[in-house]
DRENSE-591867 format. One line per 10 residues: their letters; for each residue x, y, z of C-alpha. Coordinates in Angstrom, 1 decimal, m for minus. Layout:
A = X/Y/Z  ...
END
This chain:
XXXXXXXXXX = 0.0/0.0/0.0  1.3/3.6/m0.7  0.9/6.3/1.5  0.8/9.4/m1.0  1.8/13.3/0.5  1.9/16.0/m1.8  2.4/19.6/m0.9  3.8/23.1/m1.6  6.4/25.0/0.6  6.6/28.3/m0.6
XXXXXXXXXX = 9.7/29.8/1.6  13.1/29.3/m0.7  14.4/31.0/1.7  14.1/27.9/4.4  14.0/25.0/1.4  17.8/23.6/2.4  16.7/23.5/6.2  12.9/22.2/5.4  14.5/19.2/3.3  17.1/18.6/6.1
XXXXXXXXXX = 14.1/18.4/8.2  12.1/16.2/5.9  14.9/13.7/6.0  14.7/13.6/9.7  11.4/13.3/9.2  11.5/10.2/7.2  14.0/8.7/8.9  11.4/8.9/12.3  8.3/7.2/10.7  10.5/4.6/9.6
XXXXXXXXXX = 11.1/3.8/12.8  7.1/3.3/13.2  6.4/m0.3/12.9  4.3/m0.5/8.9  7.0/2.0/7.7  8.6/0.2/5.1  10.5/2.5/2.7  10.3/6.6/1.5  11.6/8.6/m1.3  10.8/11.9/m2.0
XXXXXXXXXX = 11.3/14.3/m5.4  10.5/17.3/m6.5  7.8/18.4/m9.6  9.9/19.0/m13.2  6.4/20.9/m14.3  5.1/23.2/m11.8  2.0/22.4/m10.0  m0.3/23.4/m7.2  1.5/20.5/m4.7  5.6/20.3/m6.4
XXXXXXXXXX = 6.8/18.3/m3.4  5.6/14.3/m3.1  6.8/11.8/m1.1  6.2/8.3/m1.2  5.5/6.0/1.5  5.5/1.9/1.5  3.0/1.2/4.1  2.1/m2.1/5.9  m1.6/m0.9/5.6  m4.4/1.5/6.9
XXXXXXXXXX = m4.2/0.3/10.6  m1.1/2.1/11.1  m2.5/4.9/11.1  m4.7/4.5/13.8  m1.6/2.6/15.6  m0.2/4.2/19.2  3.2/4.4/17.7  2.1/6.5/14.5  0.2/8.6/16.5  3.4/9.0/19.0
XXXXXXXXXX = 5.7/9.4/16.2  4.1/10.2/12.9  1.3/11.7/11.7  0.5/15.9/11.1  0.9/16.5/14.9  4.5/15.5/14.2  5.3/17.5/11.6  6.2/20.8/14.1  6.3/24.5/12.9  6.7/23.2/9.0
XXXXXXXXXX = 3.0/22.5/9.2  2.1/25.8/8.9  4.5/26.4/6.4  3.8/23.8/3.7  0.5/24.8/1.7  m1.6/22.5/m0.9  m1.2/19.3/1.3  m2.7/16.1/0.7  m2.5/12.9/2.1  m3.6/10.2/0.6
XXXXXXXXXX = m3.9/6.1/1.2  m3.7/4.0/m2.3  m4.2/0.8/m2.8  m3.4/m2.3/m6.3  0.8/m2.5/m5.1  2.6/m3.6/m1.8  5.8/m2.1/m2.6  6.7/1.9/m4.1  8.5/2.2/m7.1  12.4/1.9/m7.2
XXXXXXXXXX = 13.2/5.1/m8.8  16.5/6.1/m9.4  18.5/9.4/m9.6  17.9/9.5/m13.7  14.7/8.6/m13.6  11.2/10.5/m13.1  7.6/9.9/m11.8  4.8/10.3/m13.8  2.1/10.5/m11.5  m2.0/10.7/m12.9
XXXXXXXXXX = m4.8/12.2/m10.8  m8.0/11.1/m11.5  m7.4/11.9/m15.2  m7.2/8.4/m17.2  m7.5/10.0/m21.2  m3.8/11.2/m21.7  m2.6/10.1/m25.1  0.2/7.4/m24.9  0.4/5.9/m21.2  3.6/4.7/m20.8
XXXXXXXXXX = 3.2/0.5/m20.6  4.0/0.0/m17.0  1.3/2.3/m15.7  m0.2/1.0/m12.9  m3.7/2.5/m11.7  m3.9/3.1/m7.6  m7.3/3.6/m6.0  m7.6/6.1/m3.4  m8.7/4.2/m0.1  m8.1/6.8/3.0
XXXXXXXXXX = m6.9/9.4/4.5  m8.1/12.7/2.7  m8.9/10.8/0.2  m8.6/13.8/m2.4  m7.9/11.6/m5.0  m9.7/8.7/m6.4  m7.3/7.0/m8.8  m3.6/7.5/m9.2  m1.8/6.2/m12.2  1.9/6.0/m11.8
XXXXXXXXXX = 4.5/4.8/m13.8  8.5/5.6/m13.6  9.6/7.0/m16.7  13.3/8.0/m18.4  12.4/10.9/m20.2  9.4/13.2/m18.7  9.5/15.8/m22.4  6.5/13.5/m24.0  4.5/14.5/m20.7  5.6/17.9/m19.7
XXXXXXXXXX = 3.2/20.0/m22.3  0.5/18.2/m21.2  1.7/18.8/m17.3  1.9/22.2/m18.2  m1.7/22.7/m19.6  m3.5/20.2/m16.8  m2.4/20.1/m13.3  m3.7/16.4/m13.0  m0.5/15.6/m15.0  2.1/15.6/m12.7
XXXXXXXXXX = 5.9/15.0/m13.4  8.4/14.9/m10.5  12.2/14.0/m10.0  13.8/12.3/m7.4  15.7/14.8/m4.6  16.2/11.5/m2.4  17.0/7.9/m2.5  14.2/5.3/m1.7  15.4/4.9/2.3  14.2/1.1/3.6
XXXXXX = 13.3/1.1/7.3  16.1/m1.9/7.4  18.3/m0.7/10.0  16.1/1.2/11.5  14.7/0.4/15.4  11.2/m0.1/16.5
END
């Protein structure tokens, strides 16, 4: 199961310190049992949410889980709550595991829009099943080059196209 977050953080002035913090961040909800793995990029196309992360969950329990709760979850996310805009978070379902995605590689990521003109072949379709549940179907594919998407990022917004600004990080190592 993925756990989806999209957002905006619209002070450059405090983007090297935010992703320092994000890291942190990642590295403390992988420490919540159900955290599997997280990778987080950046939008190539602007658009209303430029920041993603992905999450390899265990499932939707965790979220109601003590540890989540303790360690996880908006309450956890300090003063860079109110400084992150557009956020959404979102629980998909239809894979177990998130994409491998490496540095050269992009994310094409689909928002309730299914009627783009030449899906890439490994395009898999996610259905939104909790959280804010501001999306209803996801397709996502990794892609090499994101130029046969980006004018049609450009004119829709529910064409997304987004980079990689971290490895995928596996909870492996990590302590309960």
């Amino acid at each position: 199961m993925i756990y989806m977050v999209e957002m905006a953080f619209r002070h450059p002035e405090r983007l090297a310190e935010w992703h320092e913090w994000y890291l942190a961040h990642i590295d403390v909800l992988l420490t919540v049992p159900g955290f599997r793995a997280s990778q987080r990029f950046e939008a190539v196309v602007d658009n209303p949410s430029p920041f993603l992360a992905l999450h390899e969950v265990s499932g939707p329990e965790l979220f109601e889980s003590a540890a989540y709760r303790g360690r996880g979850g908006p309450a956890s996310t300090g003063e860079w709550r109110n400084l992150q805009s557009n956020w959404h978070r979102n629980l998909l379902d239809g894979i177990e595991t998130t994409p491998d995605v490496p540095p050269d590689a992009f994310v094409l990521l689909l928002r309730d829009v299914r009627d783009i003109e030449s899906p890439p072949a490994d395009l898999t379709w996610l259905q939104g099943v909790g959280l804010d549940r501001t999306i209803a179907a996801c397709g996502l594919a990794v892609i090499d080059d994101p130029a046969p998407y980006a004018g049609l990022a450009r004119r829709d917004d529910r064409v997304r196209l987004y980079r990689p600004i971290s490895g995928k990080i596996r909870a492996e190592g990590h302590s309960a």
